[in-house]
N, C-alpha and C positions, 0 to 999 in steps of 0.2 A: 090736315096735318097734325094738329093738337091732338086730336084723337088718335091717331095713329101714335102719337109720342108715348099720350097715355099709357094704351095696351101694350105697348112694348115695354114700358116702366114697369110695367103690372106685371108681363111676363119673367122679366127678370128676377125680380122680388119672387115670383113663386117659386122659379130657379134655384135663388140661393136656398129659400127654406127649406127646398126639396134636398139640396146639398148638405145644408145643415143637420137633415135629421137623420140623413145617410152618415153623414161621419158618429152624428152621436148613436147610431146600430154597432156599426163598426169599434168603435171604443168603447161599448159596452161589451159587444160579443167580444172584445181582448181581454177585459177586464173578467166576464164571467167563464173563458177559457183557460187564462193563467191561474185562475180560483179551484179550478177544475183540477185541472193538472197537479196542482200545489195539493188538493185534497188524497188525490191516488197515489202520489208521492210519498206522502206523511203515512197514508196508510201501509203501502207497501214495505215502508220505513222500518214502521210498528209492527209489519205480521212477521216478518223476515230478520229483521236485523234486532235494533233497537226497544223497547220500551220504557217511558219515565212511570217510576212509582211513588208513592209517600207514604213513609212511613206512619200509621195510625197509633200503635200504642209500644210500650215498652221492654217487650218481649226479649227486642234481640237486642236490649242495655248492656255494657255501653258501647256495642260494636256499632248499633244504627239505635237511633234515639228519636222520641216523635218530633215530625214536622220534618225528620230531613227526606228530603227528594232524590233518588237514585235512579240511575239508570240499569234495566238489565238487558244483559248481551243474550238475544235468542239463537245467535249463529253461532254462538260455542259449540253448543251440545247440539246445535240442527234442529231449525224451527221449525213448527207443525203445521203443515199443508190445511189450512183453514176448509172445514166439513169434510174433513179427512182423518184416518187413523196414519195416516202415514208424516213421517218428517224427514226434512233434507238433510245429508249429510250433516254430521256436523265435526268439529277440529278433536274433541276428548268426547268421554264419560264424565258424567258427574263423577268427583273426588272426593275421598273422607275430608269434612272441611272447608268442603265449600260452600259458601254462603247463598243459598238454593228460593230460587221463585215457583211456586206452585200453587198449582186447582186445590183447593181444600178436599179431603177426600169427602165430611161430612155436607161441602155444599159447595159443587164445581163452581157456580156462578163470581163466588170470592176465594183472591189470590192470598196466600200467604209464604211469609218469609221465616225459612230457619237454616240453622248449620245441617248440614249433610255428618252423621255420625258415622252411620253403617251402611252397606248394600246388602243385597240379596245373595242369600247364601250363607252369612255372617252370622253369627252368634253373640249374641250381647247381652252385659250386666252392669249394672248401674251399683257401686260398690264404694263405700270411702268416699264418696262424693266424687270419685274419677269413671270413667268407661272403660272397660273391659270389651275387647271384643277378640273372639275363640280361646278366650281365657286369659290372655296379653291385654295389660293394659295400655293403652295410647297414650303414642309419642309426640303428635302431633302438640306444639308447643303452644299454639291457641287452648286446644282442648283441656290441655291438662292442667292448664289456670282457670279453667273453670268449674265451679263446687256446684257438682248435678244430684239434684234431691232427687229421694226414692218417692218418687208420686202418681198416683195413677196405675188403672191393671197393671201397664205393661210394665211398666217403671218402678212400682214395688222391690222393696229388698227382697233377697234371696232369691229375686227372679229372674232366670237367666231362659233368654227366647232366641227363634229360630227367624232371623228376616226373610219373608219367602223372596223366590228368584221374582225378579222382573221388578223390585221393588226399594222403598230405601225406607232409613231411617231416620229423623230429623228433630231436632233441638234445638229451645231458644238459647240466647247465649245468658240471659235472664233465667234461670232452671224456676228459681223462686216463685217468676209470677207470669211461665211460658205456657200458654196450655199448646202440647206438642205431643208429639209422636207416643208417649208415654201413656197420655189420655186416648185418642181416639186413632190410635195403628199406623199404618205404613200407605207413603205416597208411592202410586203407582207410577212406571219409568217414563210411560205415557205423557203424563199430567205433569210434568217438570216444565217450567217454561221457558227459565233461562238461569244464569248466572249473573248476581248483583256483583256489579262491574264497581263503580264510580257511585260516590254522593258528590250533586252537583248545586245541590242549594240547602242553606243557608249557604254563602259564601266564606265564611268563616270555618263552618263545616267539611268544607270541601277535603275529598280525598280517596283515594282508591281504596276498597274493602277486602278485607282479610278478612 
């Protein structure tokens, strides 16, 4: 009878540990499921809609200023089908003026941020410190508080160029100390990523970007 009480004790006991290590599979595999899902979520988040950036240097002063953190909208302009040339509808075209995320043309790998001056097709001169574009200088009331030095091939005085189609032209709001469109040419329509929406950190910082 003791023996028999024994192995039945003993079975039990292997019982629960058996049960034990079943719930702890099971509450890992939830844990490493929802981790899962949470990862394809964020990225989907990120290829499609959403991206946060931070700003690294001075460029686009004092529209975005370093250290703040911004979000760009990739579903404006229709974001690009990842190892694809193709992209999803999106709600506009990029606008003279808007404050533009994009592939570097000298080094796709890094994003950079500037104002949208001109499109393709357009004609532009950098004059008096304002923009010219097909001889009319801009109206736009950002723009034209801003004092754009003649710098760079493209950017030189007296030089007035042709934006090829499919392509833009783009500016810091810092002219002084932006190396941009002036320096190294035009962003293809391609390579646009999104539109900086919102700075969302510092908290102080906070605000929607014009």
């Amino acid at each position: 009878m003791a023996a028999n009480y024994k192995n039945k004790m003993i079975e039990q006991e292997q019982q629960k540990r058996q049960r034990k290590k079943e719930d702890i599979k099971v509450v890992l595999w939830e844990w490493i499921e929802s981790i899962v899902i949470a990862f394809i979520l964020a990225m989907f988040i990120r290829t499609f809609f959403f991206q946060a950036f931070k700003i690294p240097s001075g460029s686009m002063r004092m529209t975005l200023i370093e250290g703040d953190r911004l979000l760009v909208n990739k579903l404006h302009y229709g974001a690009r089908v990842p190892f694809t040339q193709k992209r999803l509808p999106g709600f506009t075209e990029p606008e003279r003026g808007d404050v533009v995320v994009f592939k570097f043309p000298q080094d796709r790998k890094k994003d950079f941020i500037k104002r949208l001056i001109a499109r393709g097709g357009e004609t532009v001169e950098i004059k008096y410190g304002d923009i010219f574009i097909d001889g009319e200088r801009i109206d736009d009331t950002i723009i034209r508080n801003i004092y754009y030095y003649n710098r760079g091939e493209i950017g030189a005085a007296d030089q007035v160029f042709e934006v090829p189609d499919g392509h833009y032209f783009v500016l810091g709001d810092n002219s002084a100390s932006s190396h941009d469109s002036r320096y190294w040419g035009f962003v293809p329509q391609e390579d646009v990523v999104g539109k900086a929406e919102v700075i969302y950190w510092p908290p102080k910082r906070v605000r929607f970007i014009k």
